[in-house]
Backbone as CSV, one residue per row, in Angstrom:
resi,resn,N_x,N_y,N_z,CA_x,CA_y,CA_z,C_x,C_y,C_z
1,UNK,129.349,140.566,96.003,130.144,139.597,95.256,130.259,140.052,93.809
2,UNK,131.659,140.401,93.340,131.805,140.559,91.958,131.487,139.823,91.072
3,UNK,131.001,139.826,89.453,130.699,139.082,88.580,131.853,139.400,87.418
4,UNK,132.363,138.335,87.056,133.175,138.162,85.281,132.112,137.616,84.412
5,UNK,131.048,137.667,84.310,130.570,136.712,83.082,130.499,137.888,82.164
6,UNK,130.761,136.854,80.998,130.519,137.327,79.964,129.486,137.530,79.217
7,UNK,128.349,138.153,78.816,126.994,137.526,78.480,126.526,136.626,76.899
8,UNK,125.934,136.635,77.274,125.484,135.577,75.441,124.973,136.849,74.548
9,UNK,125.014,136.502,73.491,124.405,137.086,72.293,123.213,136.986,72.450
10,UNK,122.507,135.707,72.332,121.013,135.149,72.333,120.262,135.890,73.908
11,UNK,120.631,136.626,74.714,119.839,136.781,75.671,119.182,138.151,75.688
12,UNK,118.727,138.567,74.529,117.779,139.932,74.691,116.462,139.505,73.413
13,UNK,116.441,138.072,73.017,115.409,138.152,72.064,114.135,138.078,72.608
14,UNK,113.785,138.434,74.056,112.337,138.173,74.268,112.307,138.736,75.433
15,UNK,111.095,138.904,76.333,110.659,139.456,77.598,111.345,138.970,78.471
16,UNK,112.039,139.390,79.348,112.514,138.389,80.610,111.215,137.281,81.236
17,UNK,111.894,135.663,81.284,111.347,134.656,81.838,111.507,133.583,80.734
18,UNK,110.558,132.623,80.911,111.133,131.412,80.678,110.205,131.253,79.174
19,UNK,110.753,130.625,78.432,110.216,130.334,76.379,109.458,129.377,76.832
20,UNK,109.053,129.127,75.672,107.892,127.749,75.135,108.944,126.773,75.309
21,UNK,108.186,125.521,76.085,108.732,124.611,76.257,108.145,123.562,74.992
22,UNK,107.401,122.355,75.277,106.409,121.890,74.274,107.543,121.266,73.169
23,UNK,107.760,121.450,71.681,108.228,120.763,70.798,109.975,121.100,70.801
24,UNK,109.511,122.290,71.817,111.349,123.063,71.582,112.163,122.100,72.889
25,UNK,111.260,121.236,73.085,112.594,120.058,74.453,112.809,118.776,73.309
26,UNK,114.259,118.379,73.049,114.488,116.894,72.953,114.813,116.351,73.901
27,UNK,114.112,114.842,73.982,114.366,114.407,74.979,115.411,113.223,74.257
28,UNK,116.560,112.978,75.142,117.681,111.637,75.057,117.345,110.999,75.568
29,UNK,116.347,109.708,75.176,116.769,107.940,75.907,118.457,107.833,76.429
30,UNK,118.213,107.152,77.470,119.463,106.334,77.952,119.717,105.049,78.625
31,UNK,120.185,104.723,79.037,120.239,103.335,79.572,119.427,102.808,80.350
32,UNK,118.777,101.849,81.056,117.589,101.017,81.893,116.868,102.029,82.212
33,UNK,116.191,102.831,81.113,114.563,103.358,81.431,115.068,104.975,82.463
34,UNK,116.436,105.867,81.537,116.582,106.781,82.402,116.582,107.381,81.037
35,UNK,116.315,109.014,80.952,116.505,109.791,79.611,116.808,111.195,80.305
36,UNK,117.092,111.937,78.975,117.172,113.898,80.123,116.773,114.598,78.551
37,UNK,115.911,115.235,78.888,114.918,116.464,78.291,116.836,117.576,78.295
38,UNK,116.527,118.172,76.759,117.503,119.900,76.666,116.743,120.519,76.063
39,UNK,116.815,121.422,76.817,115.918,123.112,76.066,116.703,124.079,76.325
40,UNK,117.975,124.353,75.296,118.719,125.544,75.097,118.063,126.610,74.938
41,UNK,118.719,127.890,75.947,118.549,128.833,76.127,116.895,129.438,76.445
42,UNK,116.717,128.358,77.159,115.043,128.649,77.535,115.154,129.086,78.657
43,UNK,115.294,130.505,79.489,115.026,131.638,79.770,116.235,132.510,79.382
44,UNK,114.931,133.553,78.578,115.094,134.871,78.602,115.605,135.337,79.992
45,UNK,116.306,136.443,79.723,117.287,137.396,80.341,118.024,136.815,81.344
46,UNK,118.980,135.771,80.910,119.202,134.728,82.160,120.472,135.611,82.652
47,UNK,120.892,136.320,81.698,122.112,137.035,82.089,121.874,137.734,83.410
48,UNK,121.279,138.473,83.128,120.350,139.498,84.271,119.837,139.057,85.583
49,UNK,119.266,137.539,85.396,118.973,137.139,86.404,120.510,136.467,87.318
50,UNK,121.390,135.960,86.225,122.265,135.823,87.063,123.210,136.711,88.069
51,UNK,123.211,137.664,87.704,123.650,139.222,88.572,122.632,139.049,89.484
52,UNK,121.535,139.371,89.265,120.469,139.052,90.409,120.759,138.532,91.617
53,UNK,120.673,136.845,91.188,121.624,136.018,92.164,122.216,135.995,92.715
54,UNK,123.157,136.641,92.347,124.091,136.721,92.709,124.735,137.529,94.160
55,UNK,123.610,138.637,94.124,123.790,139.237,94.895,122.546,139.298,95.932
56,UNK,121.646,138.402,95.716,120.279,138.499,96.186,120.370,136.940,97.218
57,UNK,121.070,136.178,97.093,121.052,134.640,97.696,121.968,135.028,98.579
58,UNK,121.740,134.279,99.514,122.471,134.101,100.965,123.805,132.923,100.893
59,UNK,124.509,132.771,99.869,125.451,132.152,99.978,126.176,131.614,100.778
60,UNK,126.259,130.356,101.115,127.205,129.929,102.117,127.942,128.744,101.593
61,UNK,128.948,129.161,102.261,130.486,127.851,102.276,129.808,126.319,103.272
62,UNK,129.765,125.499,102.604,130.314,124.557,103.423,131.413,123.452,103.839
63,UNK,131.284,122.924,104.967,132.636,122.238,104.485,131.820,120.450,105.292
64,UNK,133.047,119.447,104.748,132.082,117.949,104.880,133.124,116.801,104.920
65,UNK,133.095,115.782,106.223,133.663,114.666,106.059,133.970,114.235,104.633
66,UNK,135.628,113.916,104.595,135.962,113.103,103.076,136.534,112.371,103.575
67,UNK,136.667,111.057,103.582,137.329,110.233,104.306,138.062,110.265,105.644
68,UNK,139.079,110.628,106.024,139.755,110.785,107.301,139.760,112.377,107.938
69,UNK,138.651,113.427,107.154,139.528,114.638,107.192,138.039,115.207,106.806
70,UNK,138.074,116.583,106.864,136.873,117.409,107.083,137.881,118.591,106.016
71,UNK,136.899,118.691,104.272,137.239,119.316,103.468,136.102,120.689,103.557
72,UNK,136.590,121.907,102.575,135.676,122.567,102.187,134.974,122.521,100.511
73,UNK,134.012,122.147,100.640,133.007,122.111,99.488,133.250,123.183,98.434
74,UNK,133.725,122.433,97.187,134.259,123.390,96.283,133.183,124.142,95.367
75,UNK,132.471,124.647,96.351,131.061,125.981,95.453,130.583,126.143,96.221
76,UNK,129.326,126.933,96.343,128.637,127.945,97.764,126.875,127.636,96.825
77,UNK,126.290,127.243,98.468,125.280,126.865,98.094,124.065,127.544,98.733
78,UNK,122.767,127.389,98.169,121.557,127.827,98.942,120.914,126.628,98.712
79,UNK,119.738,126.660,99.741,118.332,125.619,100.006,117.493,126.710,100.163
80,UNK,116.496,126.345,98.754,114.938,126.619,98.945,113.451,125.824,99.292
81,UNK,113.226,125.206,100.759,112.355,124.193,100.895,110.795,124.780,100.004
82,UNK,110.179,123.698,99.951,108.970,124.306,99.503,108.001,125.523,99.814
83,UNK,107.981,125.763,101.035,107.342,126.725,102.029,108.366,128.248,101.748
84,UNK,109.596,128.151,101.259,110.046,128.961,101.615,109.966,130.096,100.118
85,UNK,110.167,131.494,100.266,110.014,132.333,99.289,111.228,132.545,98.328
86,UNK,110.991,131.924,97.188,112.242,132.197,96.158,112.982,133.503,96.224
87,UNK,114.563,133.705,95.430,114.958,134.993,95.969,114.947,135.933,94.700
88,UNK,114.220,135.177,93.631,113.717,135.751,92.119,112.753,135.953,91.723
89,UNK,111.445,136.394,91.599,110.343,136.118,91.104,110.250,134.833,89.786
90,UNK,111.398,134.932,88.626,111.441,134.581,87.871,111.838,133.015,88.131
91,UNK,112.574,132.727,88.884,112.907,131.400,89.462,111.197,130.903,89.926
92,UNK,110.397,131.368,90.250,108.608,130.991,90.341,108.209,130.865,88.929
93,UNK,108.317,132.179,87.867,107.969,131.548,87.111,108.423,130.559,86.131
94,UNK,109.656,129.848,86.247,110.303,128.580,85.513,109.953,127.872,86.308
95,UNK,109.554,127.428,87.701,108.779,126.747,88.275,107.572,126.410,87.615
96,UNK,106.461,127.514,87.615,105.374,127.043,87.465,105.062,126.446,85.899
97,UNK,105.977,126.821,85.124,106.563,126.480,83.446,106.389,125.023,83.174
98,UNK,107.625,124.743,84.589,108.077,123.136,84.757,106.918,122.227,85.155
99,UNK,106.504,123.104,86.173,105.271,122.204,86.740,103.614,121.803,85.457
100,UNK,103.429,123.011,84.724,102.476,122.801,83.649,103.010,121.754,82.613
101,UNK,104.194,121.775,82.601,104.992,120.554,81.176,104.639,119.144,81.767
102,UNK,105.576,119.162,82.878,105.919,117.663,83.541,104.573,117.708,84.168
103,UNK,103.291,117.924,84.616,103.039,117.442,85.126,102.350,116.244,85.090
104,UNK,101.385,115.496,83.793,101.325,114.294,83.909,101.950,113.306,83.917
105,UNK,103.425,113.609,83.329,104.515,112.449,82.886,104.427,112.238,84.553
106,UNK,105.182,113.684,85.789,105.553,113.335,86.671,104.491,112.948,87.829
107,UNK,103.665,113.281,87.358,102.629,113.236,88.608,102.614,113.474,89.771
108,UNK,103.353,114.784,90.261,103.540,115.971,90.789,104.067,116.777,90.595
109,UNK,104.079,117.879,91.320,105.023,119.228,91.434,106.126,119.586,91.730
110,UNK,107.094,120.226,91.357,108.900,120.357,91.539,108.032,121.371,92.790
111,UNK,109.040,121.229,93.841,108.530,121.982,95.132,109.572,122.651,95.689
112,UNK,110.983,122.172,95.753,112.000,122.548,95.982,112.746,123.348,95.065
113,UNK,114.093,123.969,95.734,114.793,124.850,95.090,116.688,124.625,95.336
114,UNK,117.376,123.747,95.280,118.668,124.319,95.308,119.250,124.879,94.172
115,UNK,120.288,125.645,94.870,120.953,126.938,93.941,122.551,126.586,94.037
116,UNK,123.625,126.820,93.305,124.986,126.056,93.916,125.722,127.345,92.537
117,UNK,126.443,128.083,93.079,127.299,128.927,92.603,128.756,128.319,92.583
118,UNK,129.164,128.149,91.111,130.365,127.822,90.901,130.840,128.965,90.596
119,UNK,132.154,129.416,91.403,132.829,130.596,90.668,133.302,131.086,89.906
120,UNK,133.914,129.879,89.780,135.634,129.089,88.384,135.445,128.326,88.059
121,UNK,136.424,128.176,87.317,136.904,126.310,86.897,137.567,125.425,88.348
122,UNK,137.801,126.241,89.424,137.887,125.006,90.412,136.692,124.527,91.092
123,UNK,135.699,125.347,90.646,134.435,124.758,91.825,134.031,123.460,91.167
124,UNK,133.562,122.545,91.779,133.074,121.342,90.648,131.710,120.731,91.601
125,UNK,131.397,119.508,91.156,130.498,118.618,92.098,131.207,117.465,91.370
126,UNK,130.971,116.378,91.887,131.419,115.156,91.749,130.854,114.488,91.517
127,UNK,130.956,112.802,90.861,130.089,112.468,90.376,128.708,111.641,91.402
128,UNK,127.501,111.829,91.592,126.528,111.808,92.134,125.417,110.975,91.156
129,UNK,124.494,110.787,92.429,122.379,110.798,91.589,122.164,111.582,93.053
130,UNK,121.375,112.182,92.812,120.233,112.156,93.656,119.460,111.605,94.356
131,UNK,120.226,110.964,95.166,119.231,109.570,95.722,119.243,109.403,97.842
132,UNK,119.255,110.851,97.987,118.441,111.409,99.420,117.394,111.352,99.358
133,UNK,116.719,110.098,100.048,114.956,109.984,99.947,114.438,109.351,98.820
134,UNK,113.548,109.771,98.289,112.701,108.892,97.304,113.962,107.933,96.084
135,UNK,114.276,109.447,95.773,115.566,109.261,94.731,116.264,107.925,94.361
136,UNK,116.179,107.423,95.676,117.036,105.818,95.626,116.346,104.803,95.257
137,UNK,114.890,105.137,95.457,114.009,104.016,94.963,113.120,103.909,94.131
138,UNK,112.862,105.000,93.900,111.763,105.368,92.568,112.647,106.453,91.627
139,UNK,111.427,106.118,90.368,111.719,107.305,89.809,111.343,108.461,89.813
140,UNK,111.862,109.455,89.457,111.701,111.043,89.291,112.251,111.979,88.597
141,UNK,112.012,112.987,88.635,112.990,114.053,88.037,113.394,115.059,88.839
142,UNK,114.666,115.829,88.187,115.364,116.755,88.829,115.247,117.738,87.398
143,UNK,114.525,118.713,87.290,115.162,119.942,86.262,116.260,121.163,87.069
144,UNK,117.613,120.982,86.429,118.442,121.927,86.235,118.572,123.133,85.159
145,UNK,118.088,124.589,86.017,118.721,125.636,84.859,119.744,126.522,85.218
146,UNK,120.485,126.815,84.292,121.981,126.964,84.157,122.238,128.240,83.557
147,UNK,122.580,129.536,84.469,122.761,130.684,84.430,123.917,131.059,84.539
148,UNK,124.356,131.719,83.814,125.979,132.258,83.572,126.576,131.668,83.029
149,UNK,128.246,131.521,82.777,129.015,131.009,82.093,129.002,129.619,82.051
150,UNK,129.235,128.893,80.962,128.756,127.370,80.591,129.984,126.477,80.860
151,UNK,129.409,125.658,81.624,130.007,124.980,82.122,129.661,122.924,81.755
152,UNK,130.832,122.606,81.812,130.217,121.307,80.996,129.152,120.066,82.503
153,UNK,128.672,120.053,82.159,127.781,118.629,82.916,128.121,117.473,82.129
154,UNK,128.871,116.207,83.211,128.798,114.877,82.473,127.478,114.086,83.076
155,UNK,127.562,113.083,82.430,126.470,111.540,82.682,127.559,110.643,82.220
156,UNK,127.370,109.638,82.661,127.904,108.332,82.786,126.671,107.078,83.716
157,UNK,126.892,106.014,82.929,125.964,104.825,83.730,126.402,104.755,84.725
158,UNK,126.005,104.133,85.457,126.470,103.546,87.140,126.958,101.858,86.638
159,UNK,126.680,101.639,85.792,127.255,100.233,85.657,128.304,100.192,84.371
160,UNK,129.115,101.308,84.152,130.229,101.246,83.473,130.026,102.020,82.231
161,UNK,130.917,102.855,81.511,130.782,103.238,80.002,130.933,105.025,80.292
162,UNK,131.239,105.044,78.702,131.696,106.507,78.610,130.827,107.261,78.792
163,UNK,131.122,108.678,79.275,130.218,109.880,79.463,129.747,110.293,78.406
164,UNK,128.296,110.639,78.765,128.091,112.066,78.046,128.226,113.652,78.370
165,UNK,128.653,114.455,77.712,129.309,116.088,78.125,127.903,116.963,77.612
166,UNK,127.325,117.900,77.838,126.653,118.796,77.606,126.980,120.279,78.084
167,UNK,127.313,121.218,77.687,127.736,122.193,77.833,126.234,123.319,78.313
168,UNK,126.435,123.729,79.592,125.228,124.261,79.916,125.649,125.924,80.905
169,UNK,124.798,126.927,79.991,124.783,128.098,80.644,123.898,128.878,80.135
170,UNK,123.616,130.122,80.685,123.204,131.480,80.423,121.343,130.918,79.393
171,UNK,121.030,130.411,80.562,119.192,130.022,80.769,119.405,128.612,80.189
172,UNK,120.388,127.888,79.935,120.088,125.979,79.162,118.973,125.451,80.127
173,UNK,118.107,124.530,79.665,117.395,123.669,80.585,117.900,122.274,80.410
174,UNK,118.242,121.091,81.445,118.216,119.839,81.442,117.295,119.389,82.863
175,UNK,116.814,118.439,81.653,115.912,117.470,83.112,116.520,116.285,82.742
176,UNK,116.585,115.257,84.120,116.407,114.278,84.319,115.749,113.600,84.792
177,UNK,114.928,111.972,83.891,113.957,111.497,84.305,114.223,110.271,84.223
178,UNK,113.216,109.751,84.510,113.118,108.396,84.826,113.956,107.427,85.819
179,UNK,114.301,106.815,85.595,115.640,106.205,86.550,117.378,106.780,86.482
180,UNK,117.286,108.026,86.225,118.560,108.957,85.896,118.902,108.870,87.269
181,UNK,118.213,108.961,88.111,118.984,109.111,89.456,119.590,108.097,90.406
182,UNK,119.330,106.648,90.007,119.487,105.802,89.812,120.710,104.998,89.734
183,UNK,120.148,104.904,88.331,121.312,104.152,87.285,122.175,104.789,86.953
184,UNK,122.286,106.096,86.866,122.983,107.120,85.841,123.994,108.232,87.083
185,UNK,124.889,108.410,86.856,125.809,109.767,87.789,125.773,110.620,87.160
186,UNK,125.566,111.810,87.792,126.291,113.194,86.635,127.063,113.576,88.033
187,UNK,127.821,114.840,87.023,129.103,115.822,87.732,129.078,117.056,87.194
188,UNK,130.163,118.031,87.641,130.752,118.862,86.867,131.935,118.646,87.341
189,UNK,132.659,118.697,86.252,134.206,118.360,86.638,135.244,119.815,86.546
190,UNK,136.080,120.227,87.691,137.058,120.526,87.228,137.180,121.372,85.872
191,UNK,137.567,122.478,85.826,137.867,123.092,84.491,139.882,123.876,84.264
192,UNK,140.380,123.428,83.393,141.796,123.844,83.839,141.265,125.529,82.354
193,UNK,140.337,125.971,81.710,140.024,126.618,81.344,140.115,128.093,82.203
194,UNK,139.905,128.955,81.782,139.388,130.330,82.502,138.000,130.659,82.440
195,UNK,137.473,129.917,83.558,135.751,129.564,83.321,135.257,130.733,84.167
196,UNK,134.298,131.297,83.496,133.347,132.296,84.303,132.474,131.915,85.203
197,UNK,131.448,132.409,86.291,131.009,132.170,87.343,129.810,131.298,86.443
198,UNK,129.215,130.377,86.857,128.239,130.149,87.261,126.904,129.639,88.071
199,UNK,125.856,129.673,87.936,124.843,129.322,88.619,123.701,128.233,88.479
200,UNK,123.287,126.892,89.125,122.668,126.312,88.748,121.358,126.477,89.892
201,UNK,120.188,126.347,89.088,118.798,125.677,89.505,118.341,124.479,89.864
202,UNK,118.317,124.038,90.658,118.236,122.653,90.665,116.513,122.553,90.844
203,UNK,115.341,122.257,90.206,114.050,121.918,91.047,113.535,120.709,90.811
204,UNK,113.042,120.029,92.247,112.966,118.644,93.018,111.684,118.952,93.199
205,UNK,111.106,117.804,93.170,109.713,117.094,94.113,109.892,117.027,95.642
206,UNK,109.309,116.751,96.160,108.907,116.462,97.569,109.943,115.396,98.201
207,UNK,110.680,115.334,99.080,111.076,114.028,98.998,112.546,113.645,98.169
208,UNK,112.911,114.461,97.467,114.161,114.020,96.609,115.170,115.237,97.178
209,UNK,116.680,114.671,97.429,117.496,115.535,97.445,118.989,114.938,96.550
């Protein structure tokens, strides 16, 4: 699979893998007890790893009931269950990163792995929570990291009001916590831009999809 990205400036200031987390995350409050942690450009050599990816993941198309009609899913995805062996080393160590930060807030371990390759500006996701399994009834978190060309992520409440946009690529970190999955939707929408490929991280707890 060919790559267009373009790379960042900022991605050769350190060893390949993931920065100090600690004072370098702000976290955003948001509405009924949901907030999301950003830590720009927290991994090193994300460029690199995204080529990686790229060619190292088992990519597949799917396609999924939309109302009357059976569409194809606009991006290509992987599943990493817990048991199973990442296809990066470095994707372990932003794992085990995540898991030393969050772990008393969350009071467990991110265990899972999805991966979702947008190509363009037509691949998108729609607006969603996470709320396969636990997700719907408790709280938790989801950390997303965001490799290759930047692509915007919205939020919006579930009970009405304008979005928020965050522009995320080439190593960004966002988590979402608390009742984000919930109360709160995110997306990626649509780009009528000339958007370069990219790649997201998604890592889950036990139980959340």
């Amino acid at each position: 699979m060919e790559s267009a990205l373009q790379g960042s400036i900022f991605d050769s200031w350190d060893e390949a893998g993931p920065r100090e987390l600690g004072q370098s995350v702000r976290r955003v409050p948001l509405t009924h007890g949901a907030w999301i942690d950003l830590r720009p450009n927290w991994i090193a050599g994300a460029d690199a790893l995204f080529e990686r990816l790229l060619t190292a993941v088992p990519w597949r198309a799917e396609r999924r009931h939309m109302y009357d009609r059976v569409v194809d899913v606009p991006r290509l995805l992987a599943f990493y269950d817990e048991d199973a062996e990442l296809p990066d080393p470095l994707l372990d160590q932003a794992k085990r990163a995540l898991n030393a930060h969050y772990a008393e807030e969350l009071g467990e371990p991110f265990r899972t792995a999805g991966l979702c390759l947008y190509r363009d500006g037509r691949d998108s996701v729609a607006w969603h929570g996470d709320t396969i399994g636990r997700g719907s009834t408790e709280d938790t978190m989801v950390a997303i990291v965001s490799v290759g060309a930047p692509r915007s992520l919205l939020l919006r409440p579930r009970s009405g009001g304008s979005a928020l946009r965050y522009d995320l690529g080439h190593g960004d970190l966002i988590v979402m916590g608390g009742s984000c999955q919930r109360t709160w939707e995110h997306s990626i929408p649509k780009s009528a831009k000339d958007s370069g490929p990219r790649i997201s991280i998604q890592y889950r707890p036990r139980g959340v999809r």
